[in-house]
Backbone as JSON, one array per atom type, in Angstrom:
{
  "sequence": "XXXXXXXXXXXXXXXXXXXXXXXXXXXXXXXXXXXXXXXXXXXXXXXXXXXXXXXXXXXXXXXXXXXXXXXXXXXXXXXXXXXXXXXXXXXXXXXXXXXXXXXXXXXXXXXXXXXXXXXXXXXXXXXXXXXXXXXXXXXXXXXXXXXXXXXXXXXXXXXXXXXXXXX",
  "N": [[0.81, -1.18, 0.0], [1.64, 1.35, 0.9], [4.77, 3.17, -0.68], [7.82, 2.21, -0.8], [9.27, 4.13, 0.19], [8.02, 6.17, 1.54], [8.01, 4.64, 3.68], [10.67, 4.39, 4.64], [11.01, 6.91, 5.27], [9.09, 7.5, 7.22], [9.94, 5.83, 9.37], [12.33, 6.5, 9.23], [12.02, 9.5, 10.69], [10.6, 8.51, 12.88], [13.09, 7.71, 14.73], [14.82, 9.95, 14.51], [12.9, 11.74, 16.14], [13.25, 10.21, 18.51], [15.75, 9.92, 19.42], [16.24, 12.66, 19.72], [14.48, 13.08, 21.82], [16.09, 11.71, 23.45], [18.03, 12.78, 23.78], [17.57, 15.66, 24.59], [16.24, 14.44, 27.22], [19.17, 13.79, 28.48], [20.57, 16.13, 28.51], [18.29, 17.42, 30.4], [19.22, 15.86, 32.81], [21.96, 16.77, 33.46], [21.16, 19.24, 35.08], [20.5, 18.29, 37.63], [23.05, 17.56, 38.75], [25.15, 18.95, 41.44], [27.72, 19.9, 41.67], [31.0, 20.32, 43.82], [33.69, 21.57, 43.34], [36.97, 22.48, 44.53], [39.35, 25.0, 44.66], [42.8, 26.41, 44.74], [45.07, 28.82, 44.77], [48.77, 29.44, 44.94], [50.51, 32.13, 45.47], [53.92, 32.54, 44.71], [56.03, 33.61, 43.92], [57.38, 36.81, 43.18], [58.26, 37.66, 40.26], [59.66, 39.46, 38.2], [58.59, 42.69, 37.77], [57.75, 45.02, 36.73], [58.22, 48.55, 34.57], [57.11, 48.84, 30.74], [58.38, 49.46, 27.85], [57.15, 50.73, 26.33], [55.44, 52.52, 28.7], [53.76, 50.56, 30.09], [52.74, 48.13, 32.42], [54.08, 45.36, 33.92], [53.78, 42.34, 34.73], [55.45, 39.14, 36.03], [54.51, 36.12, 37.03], [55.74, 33.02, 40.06], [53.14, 30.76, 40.66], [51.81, 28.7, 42.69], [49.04, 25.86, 41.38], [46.18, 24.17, 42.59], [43.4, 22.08, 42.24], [40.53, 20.06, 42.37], [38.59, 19.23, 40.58], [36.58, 16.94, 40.07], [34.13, 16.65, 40.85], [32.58, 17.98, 38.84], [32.3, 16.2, 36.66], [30.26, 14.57, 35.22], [28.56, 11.6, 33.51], [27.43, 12.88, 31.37], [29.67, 14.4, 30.72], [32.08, 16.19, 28.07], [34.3, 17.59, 28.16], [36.36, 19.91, 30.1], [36.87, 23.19, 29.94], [39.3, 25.17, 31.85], [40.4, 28.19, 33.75], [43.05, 30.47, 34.8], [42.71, 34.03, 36.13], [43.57, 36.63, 36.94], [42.3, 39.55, 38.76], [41.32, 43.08, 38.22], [40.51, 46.58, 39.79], [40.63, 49.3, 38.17], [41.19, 52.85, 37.22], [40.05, 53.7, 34.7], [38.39, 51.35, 33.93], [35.97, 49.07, 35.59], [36.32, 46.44, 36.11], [38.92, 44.71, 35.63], [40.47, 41.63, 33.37], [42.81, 39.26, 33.35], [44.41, 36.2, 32.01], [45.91, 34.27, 33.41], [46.64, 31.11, 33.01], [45.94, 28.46, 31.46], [44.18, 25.41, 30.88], [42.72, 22.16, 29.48], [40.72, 19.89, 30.66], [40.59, 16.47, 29.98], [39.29, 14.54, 31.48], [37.96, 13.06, 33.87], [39.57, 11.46, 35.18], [41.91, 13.42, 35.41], [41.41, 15.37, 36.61], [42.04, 16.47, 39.23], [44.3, 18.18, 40.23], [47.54, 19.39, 40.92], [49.99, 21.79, 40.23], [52.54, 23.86, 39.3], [53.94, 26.86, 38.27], [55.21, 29.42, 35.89], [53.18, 32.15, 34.94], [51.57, 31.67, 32.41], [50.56, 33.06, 30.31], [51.34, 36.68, 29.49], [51.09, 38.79, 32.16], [50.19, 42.14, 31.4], [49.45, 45.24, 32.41], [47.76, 48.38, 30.28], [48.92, 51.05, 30.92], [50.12, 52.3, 34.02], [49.01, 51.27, 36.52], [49.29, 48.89, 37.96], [50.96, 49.37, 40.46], [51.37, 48.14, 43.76], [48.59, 47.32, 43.59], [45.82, 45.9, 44.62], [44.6, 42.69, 44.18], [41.87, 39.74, 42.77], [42.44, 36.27, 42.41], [41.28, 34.37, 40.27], [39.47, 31.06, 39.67], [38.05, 29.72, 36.38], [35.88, 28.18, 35.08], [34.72, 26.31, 32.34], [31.83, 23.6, 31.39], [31.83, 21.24, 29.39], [29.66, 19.97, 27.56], [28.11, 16.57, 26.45], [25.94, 16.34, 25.0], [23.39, 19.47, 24.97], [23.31, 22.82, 26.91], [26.2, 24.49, 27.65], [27.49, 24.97, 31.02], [28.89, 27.48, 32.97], [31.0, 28.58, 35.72], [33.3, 30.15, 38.61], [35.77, 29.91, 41.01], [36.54, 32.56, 43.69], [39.31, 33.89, 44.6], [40.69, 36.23, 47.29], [42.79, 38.88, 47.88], [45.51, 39.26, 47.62], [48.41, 41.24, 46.36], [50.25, 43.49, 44.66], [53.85, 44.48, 44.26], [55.03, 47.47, 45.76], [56.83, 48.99, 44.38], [58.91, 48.65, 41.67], [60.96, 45.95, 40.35]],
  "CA": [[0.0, 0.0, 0.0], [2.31, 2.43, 1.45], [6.25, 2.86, -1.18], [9.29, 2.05, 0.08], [10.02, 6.0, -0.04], [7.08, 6.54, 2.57], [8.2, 4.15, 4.72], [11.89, 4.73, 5.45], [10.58, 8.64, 5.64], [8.36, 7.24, 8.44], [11.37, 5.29, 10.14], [13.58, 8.13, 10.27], [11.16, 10.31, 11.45], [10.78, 8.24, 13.95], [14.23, 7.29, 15.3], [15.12, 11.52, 15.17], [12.23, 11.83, 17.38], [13.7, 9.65, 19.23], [17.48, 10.8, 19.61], [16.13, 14.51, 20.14], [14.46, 13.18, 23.32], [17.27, 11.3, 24.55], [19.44, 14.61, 24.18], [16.46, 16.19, 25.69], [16.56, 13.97, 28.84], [20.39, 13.56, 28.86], [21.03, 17.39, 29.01], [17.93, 17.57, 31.38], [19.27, 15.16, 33.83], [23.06, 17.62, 34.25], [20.61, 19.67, 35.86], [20.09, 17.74, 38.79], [24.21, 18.08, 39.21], [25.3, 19.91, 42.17], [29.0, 20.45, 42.02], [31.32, 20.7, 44.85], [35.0, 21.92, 43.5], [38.12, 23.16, 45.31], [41.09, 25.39, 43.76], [43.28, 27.17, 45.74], [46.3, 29.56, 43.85], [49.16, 30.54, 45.73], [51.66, 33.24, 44.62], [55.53, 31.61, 45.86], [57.12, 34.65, 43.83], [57.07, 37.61, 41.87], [59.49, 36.95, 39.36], [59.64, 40.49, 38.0], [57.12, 43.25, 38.28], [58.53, 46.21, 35.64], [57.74, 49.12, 33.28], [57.57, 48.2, 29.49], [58.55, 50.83, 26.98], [55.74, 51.58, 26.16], [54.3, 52.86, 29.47], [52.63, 49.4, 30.42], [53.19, 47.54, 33.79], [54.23, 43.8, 33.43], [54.29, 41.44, 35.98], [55.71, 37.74, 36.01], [54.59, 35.09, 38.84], [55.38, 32.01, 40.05], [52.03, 30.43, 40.9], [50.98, 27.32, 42.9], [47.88, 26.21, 41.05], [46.23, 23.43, 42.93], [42.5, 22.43, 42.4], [39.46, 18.98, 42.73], [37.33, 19.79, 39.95], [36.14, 16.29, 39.87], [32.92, 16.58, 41.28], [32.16, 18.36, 37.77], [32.23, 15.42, 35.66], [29.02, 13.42, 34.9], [28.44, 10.82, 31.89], [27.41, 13.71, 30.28], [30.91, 15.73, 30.42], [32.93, 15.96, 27.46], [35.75, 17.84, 28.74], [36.4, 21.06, 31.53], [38.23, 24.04, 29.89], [39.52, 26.17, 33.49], [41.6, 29.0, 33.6], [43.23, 31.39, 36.08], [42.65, 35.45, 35.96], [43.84, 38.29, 37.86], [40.77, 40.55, 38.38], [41.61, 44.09, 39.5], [39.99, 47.34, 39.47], [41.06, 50.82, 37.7], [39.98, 54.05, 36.78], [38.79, 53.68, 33.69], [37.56, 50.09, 33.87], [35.51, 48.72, 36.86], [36.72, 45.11, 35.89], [40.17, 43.7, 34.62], [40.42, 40.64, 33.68], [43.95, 38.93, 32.59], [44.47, 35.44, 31.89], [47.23, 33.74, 33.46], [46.99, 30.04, 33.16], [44.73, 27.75, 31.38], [43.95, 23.92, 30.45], [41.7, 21.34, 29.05], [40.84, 18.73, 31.31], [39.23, 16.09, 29.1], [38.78, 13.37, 31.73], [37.79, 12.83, 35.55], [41.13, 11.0, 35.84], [42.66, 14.58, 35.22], [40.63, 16.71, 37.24], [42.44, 16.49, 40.79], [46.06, 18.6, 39.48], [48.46, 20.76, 41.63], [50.77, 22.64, 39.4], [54.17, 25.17, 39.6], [54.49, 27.06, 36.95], [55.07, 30.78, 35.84], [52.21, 32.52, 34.49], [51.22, 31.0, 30.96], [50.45, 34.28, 29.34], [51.81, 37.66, 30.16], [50.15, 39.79, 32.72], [50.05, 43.74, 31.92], [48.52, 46.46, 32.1], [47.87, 49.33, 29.87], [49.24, 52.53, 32.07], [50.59, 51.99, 35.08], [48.05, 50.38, 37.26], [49.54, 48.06, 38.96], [51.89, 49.58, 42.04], [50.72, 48.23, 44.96], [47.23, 46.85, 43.55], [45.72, 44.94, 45.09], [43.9, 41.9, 43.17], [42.01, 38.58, 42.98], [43.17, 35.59, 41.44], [39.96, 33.75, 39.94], [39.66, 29.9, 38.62], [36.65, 29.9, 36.15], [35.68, 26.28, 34.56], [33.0, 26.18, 31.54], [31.71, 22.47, 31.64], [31.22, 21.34, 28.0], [28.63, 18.54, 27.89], [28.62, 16.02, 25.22], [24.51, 17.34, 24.69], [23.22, 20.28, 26.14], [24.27, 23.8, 27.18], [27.47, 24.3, 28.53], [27.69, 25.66, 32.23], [30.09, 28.2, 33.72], [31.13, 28.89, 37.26], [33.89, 30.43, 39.17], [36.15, 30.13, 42.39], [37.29, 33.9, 43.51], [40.29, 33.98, 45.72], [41.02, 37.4, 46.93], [43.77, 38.83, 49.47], [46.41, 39.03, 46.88], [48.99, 43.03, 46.4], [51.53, 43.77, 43.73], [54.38, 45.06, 44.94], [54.81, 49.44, 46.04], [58.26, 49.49, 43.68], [59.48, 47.83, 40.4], [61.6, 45.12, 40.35]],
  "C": [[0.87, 1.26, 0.0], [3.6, 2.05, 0.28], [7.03, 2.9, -0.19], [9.67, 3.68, 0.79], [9.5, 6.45, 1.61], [7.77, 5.65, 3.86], [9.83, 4.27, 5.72], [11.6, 6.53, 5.84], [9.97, 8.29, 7.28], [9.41, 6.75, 9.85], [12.38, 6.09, 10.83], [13.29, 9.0, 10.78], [10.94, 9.57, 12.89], [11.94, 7.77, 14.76], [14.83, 8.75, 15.46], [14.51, 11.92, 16.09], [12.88, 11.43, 18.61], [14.92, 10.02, 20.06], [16.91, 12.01, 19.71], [15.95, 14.05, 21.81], [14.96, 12.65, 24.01], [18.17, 12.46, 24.46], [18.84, 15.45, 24.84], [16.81, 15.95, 27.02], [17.91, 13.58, 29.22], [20.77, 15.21, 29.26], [19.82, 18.06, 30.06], [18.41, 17.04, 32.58], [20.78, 15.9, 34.21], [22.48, 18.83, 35.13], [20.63, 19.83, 37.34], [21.87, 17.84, 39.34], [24.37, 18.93, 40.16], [26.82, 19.87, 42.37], [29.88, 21.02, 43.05], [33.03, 20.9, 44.4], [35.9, 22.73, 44.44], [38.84, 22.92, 44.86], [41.61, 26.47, 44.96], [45.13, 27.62, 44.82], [47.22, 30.16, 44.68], [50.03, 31.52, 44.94], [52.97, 32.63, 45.48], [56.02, 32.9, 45.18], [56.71, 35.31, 42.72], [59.03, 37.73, 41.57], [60.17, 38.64, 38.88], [58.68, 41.32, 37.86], [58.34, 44.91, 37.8], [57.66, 47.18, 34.66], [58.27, 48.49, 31.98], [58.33, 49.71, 28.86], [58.12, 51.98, 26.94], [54.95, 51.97, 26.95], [53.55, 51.8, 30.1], [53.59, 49.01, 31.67], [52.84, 46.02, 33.28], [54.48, 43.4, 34.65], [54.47, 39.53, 35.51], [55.69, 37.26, 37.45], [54.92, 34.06, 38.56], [54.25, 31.25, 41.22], [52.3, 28.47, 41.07], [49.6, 27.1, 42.45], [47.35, 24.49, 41.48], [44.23, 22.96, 42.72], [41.96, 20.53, 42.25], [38.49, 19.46, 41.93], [36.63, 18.33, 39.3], [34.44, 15.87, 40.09], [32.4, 17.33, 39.83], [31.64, 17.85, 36.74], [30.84, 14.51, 35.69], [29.3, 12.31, 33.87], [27.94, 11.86, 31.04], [28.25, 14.69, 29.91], [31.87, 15.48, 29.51], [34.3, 15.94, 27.99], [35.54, 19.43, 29.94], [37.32, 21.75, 30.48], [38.23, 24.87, 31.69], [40.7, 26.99, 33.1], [42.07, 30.06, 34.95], [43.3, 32.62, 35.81], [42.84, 36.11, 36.9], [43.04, 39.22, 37.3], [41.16, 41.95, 39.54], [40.79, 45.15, 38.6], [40.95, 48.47, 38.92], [40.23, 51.81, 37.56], [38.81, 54.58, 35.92], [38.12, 52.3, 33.88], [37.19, 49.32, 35.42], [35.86, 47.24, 37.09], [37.98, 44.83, 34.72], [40.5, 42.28, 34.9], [41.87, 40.03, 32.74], [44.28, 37.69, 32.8], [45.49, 34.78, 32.11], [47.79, 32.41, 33.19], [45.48, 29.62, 32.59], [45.1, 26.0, 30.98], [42.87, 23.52, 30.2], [41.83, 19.85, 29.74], [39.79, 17.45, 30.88], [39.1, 14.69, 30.04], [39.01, 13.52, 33.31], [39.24, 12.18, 36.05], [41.86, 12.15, 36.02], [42.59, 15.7, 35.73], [41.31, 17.13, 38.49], [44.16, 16.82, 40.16], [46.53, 19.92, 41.11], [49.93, 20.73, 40.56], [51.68, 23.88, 39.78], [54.18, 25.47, 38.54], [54.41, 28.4, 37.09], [53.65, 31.13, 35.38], [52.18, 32.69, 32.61], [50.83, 31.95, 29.71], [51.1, 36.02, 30.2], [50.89, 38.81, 30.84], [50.71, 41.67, 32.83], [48.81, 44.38, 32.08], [48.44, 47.4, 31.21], [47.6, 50.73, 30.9], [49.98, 52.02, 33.12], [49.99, 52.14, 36.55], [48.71, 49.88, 38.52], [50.71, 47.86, 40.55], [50.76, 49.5, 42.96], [48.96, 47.9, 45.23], [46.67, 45.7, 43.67], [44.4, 43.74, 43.98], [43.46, 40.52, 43.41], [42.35, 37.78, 41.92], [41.6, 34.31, 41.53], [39.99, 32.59, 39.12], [37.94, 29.94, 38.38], [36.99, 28.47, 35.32], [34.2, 26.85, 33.69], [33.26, 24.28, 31.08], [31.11, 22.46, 29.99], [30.83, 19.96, 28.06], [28.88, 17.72, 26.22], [27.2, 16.14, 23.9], [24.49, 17.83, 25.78], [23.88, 21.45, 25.98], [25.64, 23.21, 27.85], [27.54, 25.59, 29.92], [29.3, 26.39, 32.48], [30.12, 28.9, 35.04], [32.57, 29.33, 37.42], [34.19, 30.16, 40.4], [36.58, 31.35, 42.63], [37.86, 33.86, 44.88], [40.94, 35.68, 45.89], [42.22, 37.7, 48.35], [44.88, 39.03, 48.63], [46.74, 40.89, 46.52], [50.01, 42.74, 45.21], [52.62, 44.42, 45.1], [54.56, 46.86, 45.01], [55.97, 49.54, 44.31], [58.18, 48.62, 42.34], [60.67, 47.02, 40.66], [62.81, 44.5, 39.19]]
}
C-alpha cells in the first residue's frame, strides 16, 4: 500500500524523534548536578614586576595552582576548559580581567592537578596600574557537555597586592 520511499521517511522520522528526546533527557538530567569543586592559587614569587617601553606595567609570577574539579564530571561531560585570571579594578575600567593560566581537562582522571608554573600568558597592564594593587586571582571552569548547554562557574580567591616598587 504504502512505497518504500514513505516508509523509510516514516522510520527516520521516527528514530530523530527519538534521539532529540534522549538529548532532551540527557542534558535535562546535568541539571540535577550539584557540584562541589576546590582550587586554591598561591603566589611563591614575583618573578619580576617592571615598566615596558611603552608605558605598560608587566608582571611575572610564580604560581601554585592546585584544584578537585572532579565533582564536575558526569556521563554527560565531554571535557572542563579552566583558567586562572587576575581581576583588578582601575579608573577607567571597573573590571580587569587577565588570563594567566589555562587547560583542558578532558577526563575525571585529570581533574584532581596541583601545578608550579610561571604565568602562561603575560600579565600587563595598559598605564601603570599596577603599584601596589591589590587583586584577585579567579579559577573559572565552563563544563562542555557532550549534549546540552554548557555551564560556567567560578572560584574567587582574593587577598592578593603587587608590589609598592618595580623590580
Amino acid at each position: 500500500m504504502h512505497s518504500f520511499g514513505h516508509r523509510a521517511n516514516a522510520v527516520a522520522t521516527f528514530a530523530l524523534t527519538i534521539l532529540a528526546a534522549m538529548c532532551f533527557a540527557a542534558s535535562f538530567s546535568d541539571s540535577f548536578n550539584s557540584p562541589t569543586p576546590t582550587a586554591s592559587v598561591k603566589i611563591l614569587n614575583i618573578n619580576w614586576f617592571q615598566k615596558e617601553a611603552n608605558a605598560n606595567d608587566e608582571v611575572s609570577m610564580t604560581l601554585n595552582i592546585s584544584a578537585d574539579l572532579s565533582s564536575l564530571f558526569t556521563w554527560n561531560t565531554k571535557q572542563v576548559f579552566v583558567f586562572v585570571a587576575a581581576e583588578y579594578e582601575t579608573p577607567q575600567n571597573a573590571l580587569n580581567q587577565v588570563s594567566l593560566w589555562d587547560g583542558i581537562i578532558p577526563a575525571k582522571e585529570h581533574a584532581k592537578f596541583l601545578i608550579h608554573t610561571t604565568n602562561k600568558y603575560r600579565f600587563i597592564d595598559q598605564g601603570s596600574n599596577l603599584k601596589a594593587k591589590d587583586f584577585n586571582l579567579t579559577m573559572h571552569w565552563h563544563i562542555m557537555p557532550k549534549t546540552g548547554k554548557m555551564f560556567a562557574d567560578k572560584i574567587v580567591m582574593t587577598g592578593y597586592q603587587l608590589p609598592e616598587q618595580y623590580r
